[in-house]
SELO-871598 format. One line per 8 residues: number of its first residue (from 1); their letters; for each residue x, y, z of C-alpha. Coordinates in steps of 0.2 Angstrom, whole numbers, always signed. Layout:
BEGIN
NUM	a	X Y Z; ...
// end
This chain:
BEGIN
1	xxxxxxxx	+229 +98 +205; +227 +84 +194; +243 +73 +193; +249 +74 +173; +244 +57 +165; +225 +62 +174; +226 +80 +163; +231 +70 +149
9	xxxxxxxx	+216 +57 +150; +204 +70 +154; +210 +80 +137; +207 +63 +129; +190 +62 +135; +186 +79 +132; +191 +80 +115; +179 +67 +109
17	xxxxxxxx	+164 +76 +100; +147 +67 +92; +150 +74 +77; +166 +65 +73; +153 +50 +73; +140 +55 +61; +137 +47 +43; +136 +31 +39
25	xxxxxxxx	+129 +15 +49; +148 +11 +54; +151 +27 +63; +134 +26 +72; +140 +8 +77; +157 +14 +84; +149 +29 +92; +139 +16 +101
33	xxxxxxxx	+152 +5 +104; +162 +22 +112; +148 +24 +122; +147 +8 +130; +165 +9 +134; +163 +24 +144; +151 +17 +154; +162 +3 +159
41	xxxxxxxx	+174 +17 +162; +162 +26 +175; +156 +7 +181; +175 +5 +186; +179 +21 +192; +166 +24 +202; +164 +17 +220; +152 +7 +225
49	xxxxxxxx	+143 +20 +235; +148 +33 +223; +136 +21 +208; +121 +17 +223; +121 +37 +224; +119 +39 +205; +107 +26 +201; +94 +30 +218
57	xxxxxxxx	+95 +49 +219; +106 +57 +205; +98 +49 +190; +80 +52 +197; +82 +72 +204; +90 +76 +186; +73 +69 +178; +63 +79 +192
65	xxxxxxxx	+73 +94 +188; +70 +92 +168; +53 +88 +169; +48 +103 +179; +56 +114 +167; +47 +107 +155; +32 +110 +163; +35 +127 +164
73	xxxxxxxx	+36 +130 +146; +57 +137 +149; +65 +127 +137; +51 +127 +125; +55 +146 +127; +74 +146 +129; +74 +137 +111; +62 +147 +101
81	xxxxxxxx	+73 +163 +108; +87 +157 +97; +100 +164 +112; +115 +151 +114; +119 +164 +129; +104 +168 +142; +103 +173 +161; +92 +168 +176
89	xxxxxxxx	+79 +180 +176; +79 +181 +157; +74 +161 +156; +63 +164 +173; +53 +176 +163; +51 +163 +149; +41 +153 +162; +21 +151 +160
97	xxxxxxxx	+18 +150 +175; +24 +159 +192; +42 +151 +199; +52 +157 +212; +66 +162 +204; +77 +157 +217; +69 +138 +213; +73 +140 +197
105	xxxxxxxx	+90 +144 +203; +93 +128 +212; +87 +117 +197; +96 +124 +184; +110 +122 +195; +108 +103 +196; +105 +101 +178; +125 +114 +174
113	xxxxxxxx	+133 +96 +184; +123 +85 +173; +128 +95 +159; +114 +96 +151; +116 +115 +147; +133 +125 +152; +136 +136 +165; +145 +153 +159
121	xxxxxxxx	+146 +162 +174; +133 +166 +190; +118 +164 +184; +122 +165 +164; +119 +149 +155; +124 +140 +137; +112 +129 +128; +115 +112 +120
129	xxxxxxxx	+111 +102 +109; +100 +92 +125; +93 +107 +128; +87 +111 +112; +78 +96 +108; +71 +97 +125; +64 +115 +118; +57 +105 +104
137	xxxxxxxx	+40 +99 +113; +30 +88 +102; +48 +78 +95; +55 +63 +102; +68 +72 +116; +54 +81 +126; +40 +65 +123; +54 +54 +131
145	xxxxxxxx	+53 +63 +144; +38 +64 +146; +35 +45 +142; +48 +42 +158; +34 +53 +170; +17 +48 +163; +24 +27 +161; +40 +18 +164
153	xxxxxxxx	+48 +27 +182; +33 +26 +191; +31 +8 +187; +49 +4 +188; +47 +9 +205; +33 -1 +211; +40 -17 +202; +49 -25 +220
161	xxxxxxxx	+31 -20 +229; +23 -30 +216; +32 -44 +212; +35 -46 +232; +16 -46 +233; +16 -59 +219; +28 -72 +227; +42 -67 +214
169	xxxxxxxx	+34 -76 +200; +39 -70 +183; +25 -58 +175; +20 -67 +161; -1 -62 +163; -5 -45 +154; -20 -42 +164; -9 -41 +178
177	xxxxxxxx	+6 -28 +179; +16 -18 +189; +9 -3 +179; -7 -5 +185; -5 -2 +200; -3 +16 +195; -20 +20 +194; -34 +17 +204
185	xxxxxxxx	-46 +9 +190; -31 -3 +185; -27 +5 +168; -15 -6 +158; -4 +5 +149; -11 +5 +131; -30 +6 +140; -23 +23 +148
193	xxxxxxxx	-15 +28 +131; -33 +26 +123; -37 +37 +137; -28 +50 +140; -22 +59 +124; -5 +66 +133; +0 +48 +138; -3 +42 +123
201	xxxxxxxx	+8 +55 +113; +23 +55 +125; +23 +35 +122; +23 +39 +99; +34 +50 +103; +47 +40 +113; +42 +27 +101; +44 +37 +84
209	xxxxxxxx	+61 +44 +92; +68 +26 +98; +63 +19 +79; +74 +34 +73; +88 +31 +84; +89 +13 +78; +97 +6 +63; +89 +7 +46
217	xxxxxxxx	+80 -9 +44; +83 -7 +25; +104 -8 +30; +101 -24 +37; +86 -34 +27; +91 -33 +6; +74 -26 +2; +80 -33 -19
225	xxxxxxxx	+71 -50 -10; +55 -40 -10; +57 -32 -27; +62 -44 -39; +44 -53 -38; +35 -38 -36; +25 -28 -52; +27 -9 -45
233	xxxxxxxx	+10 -5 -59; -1 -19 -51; -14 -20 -41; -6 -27 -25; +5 -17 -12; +22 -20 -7; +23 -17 +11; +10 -16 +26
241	xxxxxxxx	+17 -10 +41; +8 -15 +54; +6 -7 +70; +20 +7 +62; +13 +23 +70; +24 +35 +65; +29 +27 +49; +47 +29 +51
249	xxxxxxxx	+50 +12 +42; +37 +14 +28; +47 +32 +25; +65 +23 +27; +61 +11 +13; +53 +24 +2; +71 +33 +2; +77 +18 -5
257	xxxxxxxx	+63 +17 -18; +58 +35 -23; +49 +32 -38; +36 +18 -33; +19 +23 -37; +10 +29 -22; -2 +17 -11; +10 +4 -12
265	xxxxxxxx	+14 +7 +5; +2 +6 +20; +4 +12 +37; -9 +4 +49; -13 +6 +65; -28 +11 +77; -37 +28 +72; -30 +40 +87
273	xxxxxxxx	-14 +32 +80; -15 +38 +64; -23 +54 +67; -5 +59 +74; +4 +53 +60; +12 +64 +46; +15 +57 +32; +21 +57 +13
281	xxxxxxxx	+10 +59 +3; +16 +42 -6; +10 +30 +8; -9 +24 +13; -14 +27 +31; -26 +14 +36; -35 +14 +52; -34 -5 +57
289	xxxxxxxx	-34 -15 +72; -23 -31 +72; -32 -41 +82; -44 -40 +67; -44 -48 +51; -32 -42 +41; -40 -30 +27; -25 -30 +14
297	xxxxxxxx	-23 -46 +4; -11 -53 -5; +4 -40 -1; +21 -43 -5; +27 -41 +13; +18 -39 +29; +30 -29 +44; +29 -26 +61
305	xxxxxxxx	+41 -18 +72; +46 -20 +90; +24 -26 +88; +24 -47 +95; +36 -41 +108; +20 -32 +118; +9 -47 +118; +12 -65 +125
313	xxxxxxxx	+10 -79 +115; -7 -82 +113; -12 -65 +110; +5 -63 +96; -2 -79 +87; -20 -70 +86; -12 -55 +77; -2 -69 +65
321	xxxxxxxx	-15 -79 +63; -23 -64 +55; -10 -59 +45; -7 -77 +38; -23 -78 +32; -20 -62 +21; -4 -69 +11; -1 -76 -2
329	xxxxxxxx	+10 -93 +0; +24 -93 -9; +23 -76 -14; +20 -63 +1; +33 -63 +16; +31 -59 +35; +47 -46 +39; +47 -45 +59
337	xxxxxxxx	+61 -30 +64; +62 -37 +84; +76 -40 +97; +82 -58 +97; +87 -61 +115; +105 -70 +118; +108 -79 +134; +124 -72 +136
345	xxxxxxxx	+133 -55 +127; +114 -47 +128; +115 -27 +125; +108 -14 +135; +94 -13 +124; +89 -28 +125; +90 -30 +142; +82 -13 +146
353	xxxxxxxx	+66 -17 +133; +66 -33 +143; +62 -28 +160; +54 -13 +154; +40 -22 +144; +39 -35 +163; +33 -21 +172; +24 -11 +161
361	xxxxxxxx	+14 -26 +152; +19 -43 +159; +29 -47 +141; +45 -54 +139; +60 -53 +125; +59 -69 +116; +75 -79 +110; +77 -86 +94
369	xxxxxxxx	+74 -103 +97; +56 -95 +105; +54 -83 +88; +54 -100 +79; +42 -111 +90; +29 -95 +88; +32 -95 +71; +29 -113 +67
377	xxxxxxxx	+14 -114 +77; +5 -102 +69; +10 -107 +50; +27 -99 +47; +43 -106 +43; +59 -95 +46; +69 -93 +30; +83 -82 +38
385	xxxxxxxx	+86 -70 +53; +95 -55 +45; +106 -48 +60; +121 -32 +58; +135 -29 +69; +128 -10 +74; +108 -15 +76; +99 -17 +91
393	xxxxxxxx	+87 -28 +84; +86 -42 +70; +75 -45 +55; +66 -61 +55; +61 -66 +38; +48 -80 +35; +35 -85 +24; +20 -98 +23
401	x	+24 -115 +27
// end
């Protein structure tokens, strides 16, 4: 039996529901902030053997376990059923494939420990709100997924072989990465996006569902800047989002601006890009490579999001380059919505996108200072970094020198 003040913590603990931190961008900051405390809860409570357990067979069975699922179409299923309440044969008959039901058994077990549904009684189970994104297959949840298995575990794996094979040098050369060891021709990971459709939709997805997950970029930039300069009835556009995919920063700032005409927003990106992208009908989708020139001139902004990150900085300065050469100087203005690195007091975002982008590219999360020396060299001068309290990443603001 628990001793008293242990029943009364775990009531505390229990008690603690998401929805008490829904609404505005301050309670998403302190559900964050929540969050993170409970991981340094689990970090001190946990033994040392008890975390090594977690991280190198708990972590990795529960994603087997979801994944598999998955495949079998079951929570796909379980979701469109619309039962809060369902059994073990009930779900195994949701499979699309032949299961043995008592392996079924054994991973929904797993997954009743890692809460990710509810365990009711033997063999009766409860949905969540984890499952039920999981049942939606094409959103962000079940691409996330997906993304883990077709990208970033497998490579995350093979980064000691590869950097032990490399002398422990830091991967900086994007012809040469962890991730391309996965495959026997060497794919890099966008080459194998342009190739295989499934890998290149689990990555939109995990990326349109991490845009959504961060803060508004429009709660953090004052998008009045943009507008006060800008004739909404002329011919020029106000903002190209570049590399934007999904288009779920074009569709953040149109809430903001309701009535601007249509085409004065413009999503580019490459063609099997924008084929998956939906839309209002208010924006312009533009197939567009930005290692080309730049086809839209004279805008009043130009933005990328989480874009310069991918690319080292010879390959970054040929994308600004191009972009450069479509403003207007004194007039158009370069909004990059990017992670700042900080030498000390980094979040786990930052730090996870960090090593996440070594062994998957060869990039690396840049500092300010190394956000500045990019920018200057290839003609921009920063007029301000924009930063919040409960964002992940920063908007760097610059225009023309």
């Amino acid at each position: 039996m628990p001793s008293r003040r242990a029943e009364e913590l775990i009531a505390l603990l229990d008690n603690i529901e998401v929805s008490d931190y829904k609404g505005d961008s301050s309670s998403h900051g302190d559900r964050v902030l929540i969050a993170e405390a409970a991981r340094r809860l689990l970090a001190r409570l946990e033994t040392p053997f008890e975390r090594a357990w977690r991280l190198s067979w708990i972590n990795g069975n529960v994603h087997a376990a979801i994944q598999i699922i998955l495949d079998l179409g079951i929570w796909e299923g379980w979701y469109s059923s619309k039962r809060r309440e369902i059994s073990v044969l009930e779900l195994h008959a949701l499979a699309r494939e032949p299961c043995d039901l008592n392996l079924l058994r054994r991973l929904l077990r797993l997954l009743t420990v890692e809460h990710v549904i509810q365990e009711l009684g033997e063999d009766r189970y409860g949905a969540t709100a984890f499952s039920d994104a999981l049942g939606q297959k094409e959103e962000s949840v079940a691409q996330t997924i997906l993304s883990g298995t077709h990208h970033g575990l497998d490579s995350s794996r093979n980064l000691p072989r590869f950097l032990s094979r490399t002398g422990y040098a830091e991967p900086l050369d994007p012809k040469n990465t962890s991730y391309m060891d996965l495959t026997p021709d060497r794919l890099g990971m966008f080459e194998r996006c342009r190739a295989d459709s499934g890998c290149q939709a689990s990555f939109i997805g995990f990326m349109r569902g991490l845009a959504a997950y961060k803060l508004d970029w429009t709660e953090i930039y004052d998008t009045k800047i943009l507008m006060r300069d800008f004739d909404a009835y002329g011919e020029e556009a106000l903002l190209v989002d570049i590399g934007g995919a999904h288009a779920v920063d074009l569709e953040r700032l149109l809430r903001r601006y309701p009535d601007l005409p249509s085409g004065k927003l413009i999503l580019q990106d490459t063609p099997d890009v924008i084929a998956m992208a939906t839309v209002s009908e208010k924006i312009q989708v533009m197939g567009c490579d930005f290692f080309t020139p730049q086809p839209v001139k004279g805008a009043r902004a130009y933005f990328m999001h989480a874009i310069l990150h991918d690319w080292d900085d010879a390959d970054a300065s040929r994308i600004l380059n191009n972009v450069a050469a479509a403003m207007t100087k004194e007039y158009s203005k370069l909004l990059l919505y990017e992670s700042v690195l900080v030498s000390k007091g980094a979040t786990m975002y930052q730090t996870v996108a960090d090593v996440s982008i070594m062994h998957l590219i060869s990039a690396a999360e840049r500092t300010e200072g190394r956000w500045r020396e990019l920018l200057q060299a290839a003609g921009f001068r920063v007029c301000k970094i924009w930063c919040h309290p409960s964002s992940l990443e920063s908007v760097i603001e610059a225009e023309l020198i």
